[in-house]
C-alpha positions in Angstrom: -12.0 -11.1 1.6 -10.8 -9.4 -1.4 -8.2 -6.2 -0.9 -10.1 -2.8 -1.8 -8.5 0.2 -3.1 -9.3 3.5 -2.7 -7.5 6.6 -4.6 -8.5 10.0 -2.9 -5.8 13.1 -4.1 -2.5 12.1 -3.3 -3.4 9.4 -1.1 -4.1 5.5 -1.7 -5.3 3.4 0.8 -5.5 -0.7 0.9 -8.0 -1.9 3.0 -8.3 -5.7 3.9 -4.7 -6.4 3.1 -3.7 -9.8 3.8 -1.7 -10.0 7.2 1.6 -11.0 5.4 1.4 -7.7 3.4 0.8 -5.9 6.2 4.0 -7.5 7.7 6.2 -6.6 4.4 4.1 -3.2 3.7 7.3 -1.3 3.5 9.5 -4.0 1.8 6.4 -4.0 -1.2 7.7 -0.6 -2.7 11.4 -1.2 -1.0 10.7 2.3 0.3 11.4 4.1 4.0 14.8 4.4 3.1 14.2 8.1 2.2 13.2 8.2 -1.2 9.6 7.3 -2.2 6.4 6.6 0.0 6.1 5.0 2.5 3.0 3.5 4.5 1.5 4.6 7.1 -1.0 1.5 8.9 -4.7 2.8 9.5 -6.0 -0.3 11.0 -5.4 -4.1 11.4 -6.0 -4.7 7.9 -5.2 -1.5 6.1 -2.9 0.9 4.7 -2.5 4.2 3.5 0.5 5.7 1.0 1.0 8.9 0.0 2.7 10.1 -3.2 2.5 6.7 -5.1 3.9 6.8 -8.3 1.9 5.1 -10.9 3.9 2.3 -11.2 4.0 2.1 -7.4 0.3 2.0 -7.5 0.0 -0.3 -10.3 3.2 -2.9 -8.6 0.7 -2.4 -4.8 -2.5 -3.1 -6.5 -1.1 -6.7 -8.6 0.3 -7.5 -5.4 -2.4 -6.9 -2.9 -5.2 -8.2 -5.3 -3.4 -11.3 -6.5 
């Protein structure tokens, strides 16, 4: 099943990300150290950031489509 991503105002959500990315969601945008976003799971196979930068978006997107 292929990741979809959704961008609604500051927030971008993943849904049917693989398990492993789920398991490394915060290691993806080395983040929850403080500075940048940081993910907060909405389900089993999903995940929503908030304040992506583009490139954030851009370096989640090639990794969760891929």
């Amino acid at each position: 099943m292929k990741t979809i991503l959704y961008h609604r105002y500051s927030d971008d959500q993943f849904d049917n990300a693989p398990s492993l990315c789920m398991n490394l969601a915060m290691v993806l945008t080395s983040s929850c150290s403080g500075t940048g976003p940081c993910p907060t799971p909405c389900g089993s196979a999903c995940l929503v950031y908030t304040g992506l930068t583009d490139v954030d978006y851009a370096k989640l997107s090639n990794i969760l489509t891929a």
